[in-house]
C-alpha positions in Angstrom: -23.2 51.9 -58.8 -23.6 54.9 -56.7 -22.9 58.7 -58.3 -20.2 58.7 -56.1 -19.4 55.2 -56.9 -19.0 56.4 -61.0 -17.5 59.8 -59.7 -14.4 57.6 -57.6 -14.5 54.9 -60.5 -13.4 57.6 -63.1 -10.7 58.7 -60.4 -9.3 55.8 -60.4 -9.4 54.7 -64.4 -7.3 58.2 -65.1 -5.1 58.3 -61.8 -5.1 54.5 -60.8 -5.8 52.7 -57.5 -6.4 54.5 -54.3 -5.4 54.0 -50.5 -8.1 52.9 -48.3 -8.0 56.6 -46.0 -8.5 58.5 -49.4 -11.9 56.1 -50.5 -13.1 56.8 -46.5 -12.6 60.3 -46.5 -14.4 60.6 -50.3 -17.5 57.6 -48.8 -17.5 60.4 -45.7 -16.6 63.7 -46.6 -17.3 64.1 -50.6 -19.0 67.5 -50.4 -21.7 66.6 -52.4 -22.1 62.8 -52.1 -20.5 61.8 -48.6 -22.1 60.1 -46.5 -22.2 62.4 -43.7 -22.8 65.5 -46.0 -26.6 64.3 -46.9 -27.9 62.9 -44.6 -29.2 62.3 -40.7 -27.5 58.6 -40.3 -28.6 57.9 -36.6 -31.9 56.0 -34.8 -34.5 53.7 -36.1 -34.7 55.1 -39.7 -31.1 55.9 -40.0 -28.3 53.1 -40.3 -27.0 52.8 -36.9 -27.8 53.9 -33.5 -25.3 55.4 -30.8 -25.5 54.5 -27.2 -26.7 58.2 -26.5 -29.7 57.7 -28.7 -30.9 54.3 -26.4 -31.1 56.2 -23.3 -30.7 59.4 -21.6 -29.0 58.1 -18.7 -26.1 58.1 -20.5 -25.3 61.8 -21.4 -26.5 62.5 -17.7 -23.3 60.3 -16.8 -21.3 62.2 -19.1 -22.7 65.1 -17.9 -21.8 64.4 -13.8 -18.3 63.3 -15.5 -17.8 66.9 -16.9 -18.4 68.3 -13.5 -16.2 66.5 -11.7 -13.4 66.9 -13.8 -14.0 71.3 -13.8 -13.7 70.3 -10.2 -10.7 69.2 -10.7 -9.0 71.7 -12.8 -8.4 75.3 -12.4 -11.3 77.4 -11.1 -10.1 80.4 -12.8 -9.5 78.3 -16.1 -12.6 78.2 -17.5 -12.3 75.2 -19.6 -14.6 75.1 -23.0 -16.7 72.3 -23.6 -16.1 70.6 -26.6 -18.1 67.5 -28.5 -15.9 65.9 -31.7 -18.9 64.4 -33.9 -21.4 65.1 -31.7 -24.4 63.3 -33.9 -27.9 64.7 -33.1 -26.6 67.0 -29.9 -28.5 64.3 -27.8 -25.2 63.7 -25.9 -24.5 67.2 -25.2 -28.0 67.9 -24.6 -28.5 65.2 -21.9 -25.4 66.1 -20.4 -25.7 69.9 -19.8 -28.6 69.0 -17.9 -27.1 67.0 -15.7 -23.9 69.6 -15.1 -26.7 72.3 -14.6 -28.3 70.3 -11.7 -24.9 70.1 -10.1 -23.5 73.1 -11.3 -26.1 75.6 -11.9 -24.3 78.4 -12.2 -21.4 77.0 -14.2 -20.5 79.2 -17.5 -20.4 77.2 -20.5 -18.2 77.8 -23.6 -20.0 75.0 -25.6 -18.0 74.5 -29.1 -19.1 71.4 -31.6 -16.6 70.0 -34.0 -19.2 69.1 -36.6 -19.1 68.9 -40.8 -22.3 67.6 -41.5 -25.0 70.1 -42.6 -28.1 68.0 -41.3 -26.3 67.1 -38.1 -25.6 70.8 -37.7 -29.0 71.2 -37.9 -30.1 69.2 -35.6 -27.6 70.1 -32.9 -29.1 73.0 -33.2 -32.0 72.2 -32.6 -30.9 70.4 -29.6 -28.4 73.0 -27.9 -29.4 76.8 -29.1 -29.9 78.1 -25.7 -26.2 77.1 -25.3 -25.3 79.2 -28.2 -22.9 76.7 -29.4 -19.9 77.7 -32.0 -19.5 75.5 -34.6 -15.9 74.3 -36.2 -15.2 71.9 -39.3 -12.1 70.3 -37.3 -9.7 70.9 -34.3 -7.9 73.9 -35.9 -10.5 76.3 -35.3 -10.9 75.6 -31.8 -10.1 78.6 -29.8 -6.3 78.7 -27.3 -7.1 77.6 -23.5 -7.5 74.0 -21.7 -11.1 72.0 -23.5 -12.6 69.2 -22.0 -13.7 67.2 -25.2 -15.8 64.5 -25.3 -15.2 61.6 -28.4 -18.0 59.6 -28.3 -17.6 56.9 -31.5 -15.7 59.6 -33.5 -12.5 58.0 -34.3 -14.2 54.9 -35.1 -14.5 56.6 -38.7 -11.6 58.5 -39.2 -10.2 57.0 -42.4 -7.4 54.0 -41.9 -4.4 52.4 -44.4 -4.1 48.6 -44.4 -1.7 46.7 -45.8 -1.7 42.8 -46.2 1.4 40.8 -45.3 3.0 39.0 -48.6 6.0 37.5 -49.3 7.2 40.6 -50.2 6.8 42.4 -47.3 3.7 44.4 -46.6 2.0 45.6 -48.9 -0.7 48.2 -48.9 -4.3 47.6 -49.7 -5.9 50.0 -52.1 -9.4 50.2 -53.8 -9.4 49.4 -57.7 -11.3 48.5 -60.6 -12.3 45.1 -61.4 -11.8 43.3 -64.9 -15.9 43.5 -64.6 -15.1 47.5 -64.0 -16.5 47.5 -60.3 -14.9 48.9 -57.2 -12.4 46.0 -56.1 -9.4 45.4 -53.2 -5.8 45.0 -54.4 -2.7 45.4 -53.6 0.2 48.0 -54.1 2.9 46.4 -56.1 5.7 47.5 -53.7 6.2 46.5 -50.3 5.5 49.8 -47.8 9.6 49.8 -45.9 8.7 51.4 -43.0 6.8 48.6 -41.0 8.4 46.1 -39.0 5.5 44.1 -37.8 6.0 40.3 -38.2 3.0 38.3 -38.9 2.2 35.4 -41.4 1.6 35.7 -45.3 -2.1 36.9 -45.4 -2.4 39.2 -41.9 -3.8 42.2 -42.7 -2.6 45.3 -40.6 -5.1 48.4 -40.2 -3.0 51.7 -39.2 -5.7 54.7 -38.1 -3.4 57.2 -39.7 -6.1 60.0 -39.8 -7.0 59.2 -36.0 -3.2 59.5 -34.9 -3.0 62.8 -36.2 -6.2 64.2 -34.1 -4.9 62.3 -31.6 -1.1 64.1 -31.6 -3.1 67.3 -32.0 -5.4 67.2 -29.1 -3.0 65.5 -26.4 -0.1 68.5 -27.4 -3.2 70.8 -26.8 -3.8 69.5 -23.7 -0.1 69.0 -22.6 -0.2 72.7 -23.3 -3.0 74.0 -22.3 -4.6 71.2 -19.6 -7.5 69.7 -19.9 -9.0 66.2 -20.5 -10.0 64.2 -23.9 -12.8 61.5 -23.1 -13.0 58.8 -25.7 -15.9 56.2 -26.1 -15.9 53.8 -29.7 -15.5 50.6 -30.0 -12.3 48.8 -30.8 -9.6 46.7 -29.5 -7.0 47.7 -26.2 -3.9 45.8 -27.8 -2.5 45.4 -31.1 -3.7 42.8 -33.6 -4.2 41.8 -37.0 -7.1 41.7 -39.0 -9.6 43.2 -41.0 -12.3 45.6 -39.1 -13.5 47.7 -42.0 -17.0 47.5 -41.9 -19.9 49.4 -43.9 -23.4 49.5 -42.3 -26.7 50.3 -43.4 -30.3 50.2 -42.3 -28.0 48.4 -39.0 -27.2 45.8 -41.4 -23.6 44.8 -42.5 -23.3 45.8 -46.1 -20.6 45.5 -48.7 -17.9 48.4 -48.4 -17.3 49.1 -51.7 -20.6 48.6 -53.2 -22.4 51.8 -53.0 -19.8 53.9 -51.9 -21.6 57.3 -50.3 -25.0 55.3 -49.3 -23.2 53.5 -46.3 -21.4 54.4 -43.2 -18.0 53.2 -43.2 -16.0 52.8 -40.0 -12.8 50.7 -38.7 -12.5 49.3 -34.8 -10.4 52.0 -32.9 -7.0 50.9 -31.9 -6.6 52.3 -28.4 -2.6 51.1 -28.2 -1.8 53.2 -31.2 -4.0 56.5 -30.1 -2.0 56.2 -26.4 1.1 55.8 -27.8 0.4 58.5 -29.7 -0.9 61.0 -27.0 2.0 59.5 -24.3 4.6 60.5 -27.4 2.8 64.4 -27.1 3.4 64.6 -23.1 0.0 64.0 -22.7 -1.2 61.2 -19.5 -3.7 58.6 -20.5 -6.0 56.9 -18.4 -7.6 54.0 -19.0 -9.4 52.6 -21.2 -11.7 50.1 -19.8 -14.8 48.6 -21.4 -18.0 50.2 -21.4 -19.7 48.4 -18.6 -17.1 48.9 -16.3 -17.0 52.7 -16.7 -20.7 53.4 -16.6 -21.3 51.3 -13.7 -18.3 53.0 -12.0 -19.9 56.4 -12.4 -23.4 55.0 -11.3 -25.6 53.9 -13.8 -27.5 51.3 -12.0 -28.6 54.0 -9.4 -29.7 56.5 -11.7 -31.4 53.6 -13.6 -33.4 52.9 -10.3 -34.5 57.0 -9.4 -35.7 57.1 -13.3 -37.5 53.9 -12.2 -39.3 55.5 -8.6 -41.1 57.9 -11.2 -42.1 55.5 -14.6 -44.9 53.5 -16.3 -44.4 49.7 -15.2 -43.5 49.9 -19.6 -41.5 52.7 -19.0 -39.3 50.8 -16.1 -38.9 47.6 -18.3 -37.7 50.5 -21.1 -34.9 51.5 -19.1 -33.7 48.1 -17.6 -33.4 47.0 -21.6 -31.2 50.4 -22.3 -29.0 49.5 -19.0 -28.7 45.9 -20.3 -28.2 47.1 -23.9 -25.3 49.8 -22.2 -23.9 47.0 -20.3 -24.2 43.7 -22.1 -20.6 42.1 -21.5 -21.4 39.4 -24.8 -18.6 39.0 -26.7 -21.1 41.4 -29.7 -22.3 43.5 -26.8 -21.6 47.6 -26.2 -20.6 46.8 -22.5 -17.3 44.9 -23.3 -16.8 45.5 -27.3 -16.9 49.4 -26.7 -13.8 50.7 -24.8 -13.5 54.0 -22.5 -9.8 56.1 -22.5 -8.9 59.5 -21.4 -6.0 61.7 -22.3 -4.9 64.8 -19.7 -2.5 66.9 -19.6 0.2 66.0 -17.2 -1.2 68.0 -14.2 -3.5 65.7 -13.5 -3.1 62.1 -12.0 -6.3 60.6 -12.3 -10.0 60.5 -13.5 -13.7 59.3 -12.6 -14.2 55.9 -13.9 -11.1 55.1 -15.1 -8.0 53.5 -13.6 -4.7 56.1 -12.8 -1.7 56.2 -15.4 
């Protein structure tokens, strides 16, 4: 077993069983063994890859996105520029350089939510000639209308489940076997406040974390203005089942059996976070898969101006990343990945995405 394995194994002998958003956030966010606190998880020697990592063409989308929508707001507004997770800075990096060709003289207040020390690092690396601000979560972001950019951040925001039993429903927490190994179980006691109906056996996932950045940024933007753009993959209406998934080295791995070593994420459910930001004031737009959203704002023409100026093996390089963007399979980022705004009420619609 992992050291954080022992460390969350010892938790539970003297305190007993824990929810399934407490063992996220400690796999995530345990400052000395989570996941995201030691390590550089993205690309080829990491354990997953994001779609700004297969191709620059899509943080110059992003990037022509952001400019339309300061179009759109209030000139004298100034909106910061904000990135929740924002991995390597190859997003942001890719998609200030698309803004500056449009918008060369546009001033920009760049601020990174961000708590991993080698990501930090590396966005850095990326962005210092923005002379980005760094912030450990929404609260230290600064008064005034943001347009943030989500891009597979609530995906692992930690999540409760609870199993449907003849009881009622019952949540699922993370114990100790007879073996005395990381195992599920159940809470004894039904949870009373869900009224969901379903069969013995459904298991329900609530993204409790993710509806709480979600009430926070949409009253911000009701407030304030501004727009929230949100990219992960997930499902559009409710459902059962069980989406917890751990991966490493891009394989499928076992979710409680190194706990620290893996990434551990949940599909996003984009009912609950516009519910959510609609319950705040806040307009949502969208979402709509991937491919649609990406091909709306263009990406088969840049695809073919990249193409004017590369290597015959550079041309078939970016037709693979527009197929890998695009792919509608039922496994594939262009349909299994989701796109969804939030606004403020000002504003009635965005690029890409279909009007409230």
């Amino acid at each position: 077993m992992s050291p954080l394995g022992e460390e969350i194994a010892l938790l539970i002998r003297q305190t007993g069983p824990i929810g399934i958003d407490r063992y996220m956030s400690l796999c995530l966010g345990h400052p000395v063994h989570g996941y995201y606190r030691t390590r550089d998880p993205l690309g080829a020697r990491g354990d997953f890859t994001t779609a700004p990592e297969i191709s620059q063409m899509f943080g110059e989308l992003i990037g022509l996105w952001v400019a339309a929508i300061r179009g759109m707001l209030d000139p004298a507004a100034q909106p910061r520029l904000v990135e929740l997770g924002p991995g390597r800075g190859t997003l942001m990096a890719d998609a200030l350089r698309a803004l500056g060709s449009v918008l060369p003289d546009a001033a920009i207040d760049l601020h990174l939510v961000e708590t991993s020390p080698p990501l930090r690092a590396a966005q850095a690396a990326a962005l210092s000639r923005h002379r980005p601000t760094w912030h450990e979560g929404l609260a230290g972001l600064p008064e005034g209308p943001v347009i943030a950019i989500a891009n597979e951040f609530f995906d692992c925001l930690p999540v409760r489940q609870f199993a449907r039993t003849e009881r009622g429903w019952c949540e699922r927490l993370v114990g100790l076997s007879a073996a005395g190994g990381l195992a599920f179980g159940l809470a004894p006691d039904p949870e009373p406040g869900i009224r969901a109906e379903a069969p013995p056996g459904a298991l329900l996932t609530l993204p409790s974390a993710g509806l709480g950045v979600m009430r926070d940024l949409a009253a911000r933007l009701t407030r304030a203005g501004g727009v929230l753009l949100l990219i992960d993959y997930g499902h559009v209406a409710p459902g059962f089942g069980d989406t917890l998934q751990a991966l490493s080295r891009h394989r499928f791995a076992d979710p409680l059996a190194e706990p620290g070593e893996a990434d551990l994420t949940a599909h996003v459910d984009f009912a609950a976070l516009a519910q959510a930001a609609r319950g705040e004031g806040a307009r949502v737009h969208g979402p709509v898969e991937q491919r649609d959203f990406l091909l709306d704002l263009g990406l088969l023409a840049r695809a073919e101006r990249l193409k004017r100026a590369a290597s015959p093996a550079q041309g078939a390089a970016i037709e693979a990343a527009v197929a890998r963007l695009t792919d509608p399979a039922g496994g594939g980022m262009g349909r299994l990945f989701k796109v969804m705004a939030v606004s403020g009420p000002g504003l009635a619609g965005v690029p890409g995405l279909p009007p409230p």
